[in-house]
C-alpha positions in Angstrom: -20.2 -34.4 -65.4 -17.2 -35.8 -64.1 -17.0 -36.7 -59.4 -15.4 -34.1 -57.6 -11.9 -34.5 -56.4 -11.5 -37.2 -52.7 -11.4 -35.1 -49.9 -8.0 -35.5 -49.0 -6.9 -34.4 -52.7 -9.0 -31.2 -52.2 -7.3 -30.4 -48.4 -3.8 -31.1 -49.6 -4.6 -28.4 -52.9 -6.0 -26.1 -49.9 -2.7 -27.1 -47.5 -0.5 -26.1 -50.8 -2.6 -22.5 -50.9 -2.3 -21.7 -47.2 1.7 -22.8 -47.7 2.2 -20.5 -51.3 1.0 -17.9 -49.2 2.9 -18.1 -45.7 5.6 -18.2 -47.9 4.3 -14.8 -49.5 3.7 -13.7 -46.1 7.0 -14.0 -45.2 9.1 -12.8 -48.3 6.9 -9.5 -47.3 7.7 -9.3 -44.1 11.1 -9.7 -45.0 11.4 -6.8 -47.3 9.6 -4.7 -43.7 12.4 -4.1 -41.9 12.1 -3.1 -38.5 11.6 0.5 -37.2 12.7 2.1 -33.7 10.8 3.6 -31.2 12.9 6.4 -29.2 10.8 7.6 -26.2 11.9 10.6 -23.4 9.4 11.2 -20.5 9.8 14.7 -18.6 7.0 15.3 -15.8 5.5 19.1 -14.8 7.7 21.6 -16.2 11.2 20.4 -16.2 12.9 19.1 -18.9 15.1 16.5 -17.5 13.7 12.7 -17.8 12.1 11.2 -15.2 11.6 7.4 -13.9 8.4 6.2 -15.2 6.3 2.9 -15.6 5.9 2.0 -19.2 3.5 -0.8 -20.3 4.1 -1.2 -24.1 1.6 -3.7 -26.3 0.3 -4.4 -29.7 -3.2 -5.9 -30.4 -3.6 -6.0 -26.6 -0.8 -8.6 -25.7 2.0 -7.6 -24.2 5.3 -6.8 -26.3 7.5 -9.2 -24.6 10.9 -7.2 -25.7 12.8 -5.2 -22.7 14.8 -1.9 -24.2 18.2 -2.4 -22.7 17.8 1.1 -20.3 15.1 -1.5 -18.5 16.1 -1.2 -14.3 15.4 -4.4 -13.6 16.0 -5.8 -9.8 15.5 -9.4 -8.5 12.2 -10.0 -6.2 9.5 -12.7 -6.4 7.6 -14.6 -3.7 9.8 -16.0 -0.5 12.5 -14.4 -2.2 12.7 -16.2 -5.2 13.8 -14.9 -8.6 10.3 -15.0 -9.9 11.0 -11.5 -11.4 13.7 -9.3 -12.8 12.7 -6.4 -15.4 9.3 -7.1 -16.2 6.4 -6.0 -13.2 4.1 -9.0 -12.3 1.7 -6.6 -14.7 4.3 -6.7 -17.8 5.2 -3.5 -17.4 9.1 -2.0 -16.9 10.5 1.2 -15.2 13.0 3.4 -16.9 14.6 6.8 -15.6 12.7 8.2 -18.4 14.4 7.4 -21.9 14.4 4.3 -23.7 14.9 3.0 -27.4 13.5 -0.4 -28.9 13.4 -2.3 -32.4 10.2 -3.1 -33.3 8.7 -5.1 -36.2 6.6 -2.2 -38.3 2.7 -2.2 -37.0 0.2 -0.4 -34.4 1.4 0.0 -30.5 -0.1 1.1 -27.5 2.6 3.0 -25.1 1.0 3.4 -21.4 3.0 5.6 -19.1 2.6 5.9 -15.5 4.2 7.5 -12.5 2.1 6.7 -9.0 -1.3 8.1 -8.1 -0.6 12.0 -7.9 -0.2 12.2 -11.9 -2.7 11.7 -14.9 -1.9 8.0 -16.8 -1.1 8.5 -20.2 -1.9 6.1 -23.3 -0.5 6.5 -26.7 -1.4 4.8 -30.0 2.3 4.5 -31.7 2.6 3.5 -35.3 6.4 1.6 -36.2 6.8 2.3 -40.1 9.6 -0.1 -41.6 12.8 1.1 -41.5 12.3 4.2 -40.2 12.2 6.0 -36.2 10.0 7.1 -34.6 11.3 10.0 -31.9 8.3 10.5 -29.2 8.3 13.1 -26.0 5.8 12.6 -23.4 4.8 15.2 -20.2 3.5 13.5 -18.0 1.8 16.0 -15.6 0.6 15.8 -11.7 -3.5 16.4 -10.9 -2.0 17.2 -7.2 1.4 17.9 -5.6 1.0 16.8 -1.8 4.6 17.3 -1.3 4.0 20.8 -2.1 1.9 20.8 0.7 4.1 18.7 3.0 2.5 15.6 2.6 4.8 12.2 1.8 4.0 9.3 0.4 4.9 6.3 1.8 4.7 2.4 0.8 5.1 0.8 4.7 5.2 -2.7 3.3 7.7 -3.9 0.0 9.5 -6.9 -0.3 13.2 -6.6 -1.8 16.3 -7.7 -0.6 18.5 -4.7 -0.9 22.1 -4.0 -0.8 24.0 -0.7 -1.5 24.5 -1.8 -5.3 20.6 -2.0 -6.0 19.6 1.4 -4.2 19.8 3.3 -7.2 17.7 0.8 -9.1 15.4 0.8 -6.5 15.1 4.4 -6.0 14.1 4.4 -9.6 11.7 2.3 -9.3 10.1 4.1 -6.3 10.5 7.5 -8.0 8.6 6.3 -10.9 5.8 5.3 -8.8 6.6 8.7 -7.2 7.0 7.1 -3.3 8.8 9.3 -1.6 9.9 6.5 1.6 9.9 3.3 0.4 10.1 0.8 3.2 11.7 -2.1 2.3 11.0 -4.8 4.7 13.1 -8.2 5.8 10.4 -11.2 6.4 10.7 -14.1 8.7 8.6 -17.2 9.8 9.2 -20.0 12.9 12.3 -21.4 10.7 14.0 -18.8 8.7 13.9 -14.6 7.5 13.7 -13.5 3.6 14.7 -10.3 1.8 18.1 -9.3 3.7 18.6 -5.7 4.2 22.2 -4.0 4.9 21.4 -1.6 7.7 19.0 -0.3 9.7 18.2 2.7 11.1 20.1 5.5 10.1 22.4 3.6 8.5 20.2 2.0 6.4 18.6 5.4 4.7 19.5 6.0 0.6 18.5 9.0 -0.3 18.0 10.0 -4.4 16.4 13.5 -5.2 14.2 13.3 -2.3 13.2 10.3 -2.4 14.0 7.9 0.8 14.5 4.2 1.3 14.1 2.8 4.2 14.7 -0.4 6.5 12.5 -2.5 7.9 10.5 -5.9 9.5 7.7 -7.9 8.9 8.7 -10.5 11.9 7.0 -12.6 13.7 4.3 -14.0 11.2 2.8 -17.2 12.1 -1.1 -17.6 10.8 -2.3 -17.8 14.7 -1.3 -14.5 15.7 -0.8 -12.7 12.3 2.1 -10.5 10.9 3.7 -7.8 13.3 5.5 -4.5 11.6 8.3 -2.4 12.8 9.3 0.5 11.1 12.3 2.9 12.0 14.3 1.0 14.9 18.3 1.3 15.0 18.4 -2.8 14.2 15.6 -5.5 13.4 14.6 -7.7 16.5 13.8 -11.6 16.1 13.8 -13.8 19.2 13.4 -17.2 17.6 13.1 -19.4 20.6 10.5 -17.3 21.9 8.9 -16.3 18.3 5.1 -16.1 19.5 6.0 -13.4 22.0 5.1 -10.3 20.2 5.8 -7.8 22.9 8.8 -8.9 23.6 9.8 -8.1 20.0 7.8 -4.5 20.3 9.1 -3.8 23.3 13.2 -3.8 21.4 12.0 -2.0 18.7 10.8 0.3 21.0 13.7 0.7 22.8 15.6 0.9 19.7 13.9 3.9 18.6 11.3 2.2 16.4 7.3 1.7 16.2 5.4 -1.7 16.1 2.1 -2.6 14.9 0.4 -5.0 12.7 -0.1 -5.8 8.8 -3.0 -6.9 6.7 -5.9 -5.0 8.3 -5.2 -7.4 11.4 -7.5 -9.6 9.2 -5.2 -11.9 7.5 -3.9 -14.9 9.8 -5.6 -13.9 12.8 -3.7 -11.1 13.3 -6.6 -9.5 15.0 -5.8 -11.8 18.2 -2.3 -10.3 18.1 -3.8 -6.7 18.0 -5.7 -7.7 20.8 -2.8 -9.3 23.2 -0.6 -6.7 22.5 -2.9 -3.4 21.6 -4.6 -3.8 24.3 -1.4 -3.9 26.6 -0.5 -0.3 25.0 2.3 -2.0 22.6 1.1 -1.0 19.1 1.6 2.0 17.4 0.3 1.4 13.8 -2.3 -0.6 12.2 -2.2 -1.1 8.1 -5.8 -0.7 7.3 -5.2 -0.1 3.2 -4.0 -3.0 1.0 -5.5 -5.2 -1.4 -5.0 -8.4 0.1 -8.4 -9.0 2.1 -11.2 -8.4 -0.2 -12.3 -6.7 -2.8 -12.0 -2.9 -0.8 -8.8 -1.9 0.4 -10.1 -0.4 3.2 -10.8 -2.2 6.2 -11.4 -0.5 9.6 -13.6 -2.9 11.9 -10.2 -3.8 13.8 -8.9 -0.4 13.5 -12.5 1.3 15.2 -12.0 -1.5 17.8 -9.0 -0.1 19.1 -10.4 3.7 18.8 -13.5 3.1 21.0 -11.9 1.2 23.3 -9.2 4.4 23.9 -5.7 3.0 22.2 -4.6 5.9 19.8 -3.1 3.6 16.8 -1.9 5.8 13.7 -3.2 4.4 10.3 -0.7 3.2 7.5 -1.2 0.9 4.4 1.2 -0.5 1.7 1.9 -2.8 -1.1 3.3 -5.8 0.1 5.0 -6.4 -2.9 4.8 -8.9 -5.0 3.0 -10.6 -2.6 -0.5 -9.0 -2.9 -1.2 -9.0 -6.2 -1.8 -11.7 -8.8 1.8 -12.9 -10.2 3.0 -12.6 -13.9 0.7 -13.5 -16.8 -2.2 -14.4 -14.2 -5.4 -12.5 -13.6 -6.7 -9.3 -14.5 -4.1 -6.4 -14.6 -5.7 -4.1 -12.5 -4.9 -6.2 -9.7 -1.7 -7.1 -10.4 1.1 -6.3 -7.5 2.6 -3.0 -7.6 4.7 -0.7 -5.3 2.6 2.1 -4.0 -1.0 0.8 -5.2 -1.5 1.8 -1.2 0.1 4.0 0.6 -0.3 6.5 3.7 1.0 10.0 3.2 3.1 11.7 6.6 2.3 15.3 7.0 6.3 16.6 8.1 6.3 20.7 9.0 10.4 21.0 7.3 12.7 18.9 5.0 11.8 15.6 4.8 14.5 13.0 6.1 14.5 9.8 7.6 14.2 11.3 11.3 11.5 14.1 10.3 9.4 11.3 8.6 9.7 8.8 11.8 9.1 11.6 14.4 6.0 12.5 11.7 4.8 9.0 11.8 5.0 9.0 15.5 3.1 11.8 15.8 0.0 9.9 13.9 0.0 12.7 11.2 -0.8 10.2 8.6 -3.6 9.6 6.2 -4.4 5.8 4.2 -4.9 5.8 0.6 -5.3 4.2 -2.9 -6.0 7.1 -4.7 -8.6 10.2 -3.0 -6.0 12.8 -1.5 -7.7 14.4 2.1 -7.0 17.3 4.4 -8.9 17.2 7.6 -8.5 19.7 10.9 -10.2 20.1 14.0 -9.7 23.2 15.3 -6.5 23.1 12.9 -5.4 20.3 14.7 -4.0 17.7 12.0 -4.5 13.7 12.2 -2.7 12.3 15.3 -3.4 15.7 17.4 -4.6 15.6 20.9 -6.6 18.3 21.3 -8.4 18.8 24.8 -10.8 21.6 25.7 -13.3 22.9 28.5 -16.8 21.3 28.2 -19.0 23.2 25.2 -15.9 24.2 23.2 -16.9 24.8 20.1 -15.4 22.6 17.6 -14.9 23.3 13.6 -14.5 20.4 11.7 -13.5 20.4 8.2 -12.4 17.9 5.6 -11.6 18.1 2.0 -10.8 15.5 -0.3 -9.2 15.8 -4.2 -9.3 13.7 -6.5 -9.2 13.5 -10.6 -12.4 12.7 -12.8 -10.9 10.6 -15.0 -8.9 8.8 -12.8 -9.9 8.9 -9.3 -13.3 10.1 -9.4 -14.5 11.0 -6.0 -17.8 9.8 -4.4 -18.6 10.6 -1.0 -16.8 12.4 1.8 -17.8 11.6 5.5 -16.4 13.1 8.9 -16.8 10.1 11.4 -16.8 10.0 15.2 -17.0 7.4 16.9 -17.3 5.1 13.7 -20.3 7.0 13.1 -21.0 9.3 10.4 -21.6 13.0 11.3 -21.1 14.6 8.0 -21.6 13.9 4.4 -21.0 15.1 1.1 -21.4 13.5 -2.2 -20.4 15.4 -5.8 -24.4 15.5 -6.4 -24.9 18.2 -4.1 -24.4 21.8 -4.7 -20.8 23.6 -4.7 -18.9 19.3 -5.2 -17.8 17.6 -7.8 -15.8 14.4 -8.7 -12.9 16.3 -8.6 -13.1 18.2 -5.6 -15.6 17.2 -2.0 -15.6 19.6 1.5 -17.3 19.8 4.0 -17.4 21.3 7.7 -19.3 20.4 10.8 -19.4 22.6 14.2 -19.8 20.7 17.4 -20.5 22.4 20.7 -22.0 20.2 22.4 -19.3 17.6 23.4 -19.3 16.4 27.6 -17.0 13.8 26.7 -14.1 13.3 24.3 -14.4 11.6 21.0 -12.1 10.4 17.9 -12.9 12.3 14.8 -11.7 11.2 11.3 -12.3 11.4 7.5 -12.5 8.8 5.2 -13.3 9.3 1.3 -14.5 6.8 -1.3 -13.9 7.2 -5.2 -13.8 5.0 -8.1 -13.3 1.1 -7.9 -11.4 -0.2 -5.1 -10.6 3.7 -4.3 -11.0 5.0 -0.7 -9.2 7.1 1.9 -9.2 7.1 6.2 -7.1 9.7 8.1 -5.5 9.0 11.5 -8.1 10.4 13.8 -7.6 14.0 15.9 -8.4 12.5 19.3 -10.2 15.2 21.3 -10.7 14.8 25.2 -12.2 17.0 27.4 -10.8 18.5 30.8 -7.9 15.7 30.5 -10.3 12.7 29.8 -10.1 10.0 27.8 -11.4 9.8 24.3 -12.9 6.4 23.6 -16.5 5.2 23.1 -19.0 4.2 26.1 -21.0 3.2 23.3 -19.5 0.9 21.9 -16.8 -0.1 24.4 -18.5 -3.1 26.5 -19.7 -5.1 23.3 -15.3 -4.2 22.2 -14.4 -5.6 25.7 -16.3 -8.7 24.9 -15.7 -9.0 21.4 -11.8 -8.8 22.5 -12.4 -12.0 25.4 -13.3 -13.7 22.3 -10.8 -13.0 21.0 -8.2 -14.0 23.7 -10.4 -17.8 23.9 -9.9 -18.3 20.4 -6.1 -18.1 21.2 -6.8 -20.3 24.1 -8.5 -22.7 21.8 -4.9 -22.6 19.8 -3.0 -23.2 22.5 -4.4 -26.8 23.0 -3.9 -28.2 19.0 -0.9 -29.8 19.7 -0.1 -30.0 15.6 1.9 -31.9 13.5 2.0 -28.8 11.3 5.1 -26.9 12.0 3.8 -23.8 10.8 1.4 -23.9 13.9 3.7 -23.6 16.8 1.0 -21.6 19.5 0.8 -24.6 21.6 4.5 -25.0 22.2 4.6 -21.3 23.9 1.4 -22.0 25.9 2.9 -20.7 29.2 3.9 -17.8 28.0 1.2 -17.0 25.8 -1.4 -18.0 28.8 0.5 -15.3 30.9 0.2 -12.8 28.8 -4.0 -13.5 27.8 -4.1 -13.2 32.2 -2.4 -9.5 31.6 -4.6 -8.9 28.8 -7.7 -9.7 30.6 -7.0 -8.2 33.2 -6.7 -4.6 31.5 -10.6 -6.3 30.2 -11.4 -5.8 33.7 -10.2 -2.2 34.4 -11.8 -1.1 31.0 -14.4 -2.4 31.9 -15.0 -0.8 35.6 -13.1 2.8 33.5 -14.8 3.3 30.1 -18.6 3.4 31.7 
């Protein structure tokens, strides 16, 4: 018996196989021409297409081939061109048609439109040379506009000019947003994402759909990131950039609101809540996003101000594509994405720019990343005063809806005080994952109280409404308590700024101590409201 073959002899004879058949491969993927994929998306019961989110892949990686009705805009980080027509996720929006050539195989076609309709995914098979012509319905588990509720997105990133409103508006209609607020950032040195106009003059309007202007201005990572929504013109006083009020107080008197971003969490931003909530200059607080942990929904910072007596209306966005994980990097699901959160104004008539503002004023607003709620007190909606006589009876109900294969509810509460006074979970009798209620009479109130509901679901789902603050005979409504261990907690606070104001840093992005004066005057105002709260809210 003759010796086997060297071993390099029997790899090249193997290297020769593999090579006969690529070659194979190929003349048979040569003689498979490509077939075409025609989609149309409709929603409910019309039949005109409709701007949609469209994630497209084969074998579960991402077709990297745009059709050419793509709307792609220019965003990215600090206002880069980090993105165009793909979505940090890989997906694209369309008005709802679009046509691609595809080598023949297996497909998977996700559609999408916002939280109020039921995803769809669809296996596709591409045969070659031939087209395949595909209609999709995409249909709503909930209509809140029906019911006057708009969503909003309080917080996206996008420099915007006249000539990309349309291709916005798409893009916010197929995430089914009614306002989109697009909002111009700025730090110690410069601002990002330039918007035309403000105001009134800054409204586009598509279909009932709104975009908006707005700030996210001053941020510095001592004091954290202020909001303003709604004012005539933005407001930045860059030699005296660590004077918050000074900024509220234009927006203000330019018609606007003021508040602060990130749950007050991120970069400090509860000290800022504190030097200027405390003063009586915030009106919102974003308590819903997905840039502070793992749930969207923070509210320590939020109950802070409650107890204590400061009626702050709850909002939440995006803060697109900054919260989120950037193209081709961590898990899709928590990828950035306009309208992942968002807070939904209740507005009694059309909704417009003005109707929407003077809603959000009001506090009729509710937090969300995908439960839908009603709560009333006495048919009093979230942001309501309501004040009554001593014993008044009080009925308290709260519903929540959600979808049980998509936003599968789990437990409904009616807080007070940051307490929990009612509870419902879909175990009990009469609920379900789709649908939670519950009511609560209270006839026993002496004092006044903040009353809410908040709803959890499925993973990183939740819910808070703006509270209906009750008083009684003209009283206040915050939390004895709770409120001395807040009034402390906030002197805390105002030291920690103190602490700040004696780093004299290098670091330009930490500029406290240059403003110490100032800021020093305004901790003495603050702690001085400390002191009356303290001698009031017994």
């Amino acid at each position: 018996m003759g010796s086997a073959p060297p071993f390099w002899s029997r790899l090249a004879v193997w290297a020769g196989i593999l090579l006969a058949l690529s070659g194979l491969l190929s003349a048979v993927a040569r003689n498979r021409p490509p077939g075409r994929l025609e989609v149309r998306v409709t929603a409910g019961t019309g039949t005109t297409p409709t701007p949609v989110r469209v994630r497209l892949t084969q074998g579960g990686r991402v077709v990297k081939t745009l059709p050419k009705e793509a709307v792609g805009v220019m965003y990215g980080l600090w206002d880069h061109e980090d993105g165009f027509g793909f979505q940090p996720d890989s997906s694209f929006y369309v008005a709802g048609t679009f046509t691609l050539t595809l080598p023949p195989g297996t497909y998977r076609l996700s559609l999408s439109k916002g939280i109020e309709f039921v995803d769809q995914q669809h296996s596709l098979v591409i045969q070659p040379g031939k087209p395949l012509k595909k209609t999709f319905r995409l249909a709503r588990w909930i209509d809140m506009a029906a019911r006057r509720w708009y969503s909003t997105d309080g917080h996206v990133h996008i420099r915007r000019s006249p000539r990309e409103d349309p291709l916005l508006a798409t893009w916010t209609q197929a995430e089914d947003v009614r306002v989109g607020v697009l909002l111009r950032m700025g730090d110690f040195w410069e601002t990002y994402y330039p918007q035309y106009a403000y105001g009134e003059s800054g409204v586009f309007r598509q279909n009932d759909y709104l975009l908006v202007s707005g700030q996210e201005d001053p941020r510095t990572p001592e004091l954290g990131h202020a909001l303003g929504y709604g004012a005539s013109n933005r407001v930045r006083y860059r030699d005296e950039y660590y004077f918050y009020d000074k900024v509220f107080d234009q927006l203000h008197a330019l018609g606007g609101l003021a508040g602060y971003a990130h749950h007050a969490e991120l970069f400090h931003g509860y000290r800022g809540l504190t030097l200027d909530g405390l003063r009586g200059k915030v009106d919102v607080l974003e308590i819903l996003q997905y840039c502070v942990a793992e749930d969207p929904l923070r509210t320590d910072h939020y109950y802070h101000l409650l107890d204590l007596g400061f009626p702050v209306t709850a909002t939440a966005g995006s803060d697109f594509p900054w919260c989120g994980q950037d193209h081709g990097h961590g898990p899709v699901e928590r990828s950035a994405r306009i309208g992942n959160a968002r807070f939904y104004t209740y507005v009694d008539g059309p909704l417009t720019h003005a109707s929407w503002k003077q809603a959000l004023a009001a506090g009729r607003t509710f937090t969300t990343s995908g439960p839908m709620l009603d709560f009333r007190v006495n048919n009093a909606r979230p942001g309501d005063r309501l004040d009554i006589r001593p014993g008044t009876r009080l009925s308290i109900s709260a519903e929540a809806f959600g979808h049980p294969g998509q936003v599968p509810l789990t437990a409904l509460e009616i807080v007070g005080h940051g307490r929990v006074l009612a509870r419902v979970t879909p175990a009990e009798a009469g609920q379900s994952v789709g649908k939670l209620s519950v009511k609560l009479d209270l006839d026993t109130l002496k004092r006044g109280m903040w009353l809410a509901a908040r709803c959890l679901a499925g993973t990183q789902q939740a819910a808070h409404t703006t509270p209906v603050y009750v008083t009684v005979d003209g009283g206040g409504f915050h939390n004895p308590a709770t409120a001395g261990r807040y009034l402390t907690l906030s002197e805390q606070y105002l030291r920690e700024i103190e602490q700040e104001l004696e780093k004299h840093q290098d670091n330009p992005e930490y500029r406290a101590w240059y403003y110490k004066k100032g800021l020093k005057t305004r901790i003495e105002e603050t702690r001085e409201v400390i002191e009356g709260l303290r001698k009031k809210l017994k």
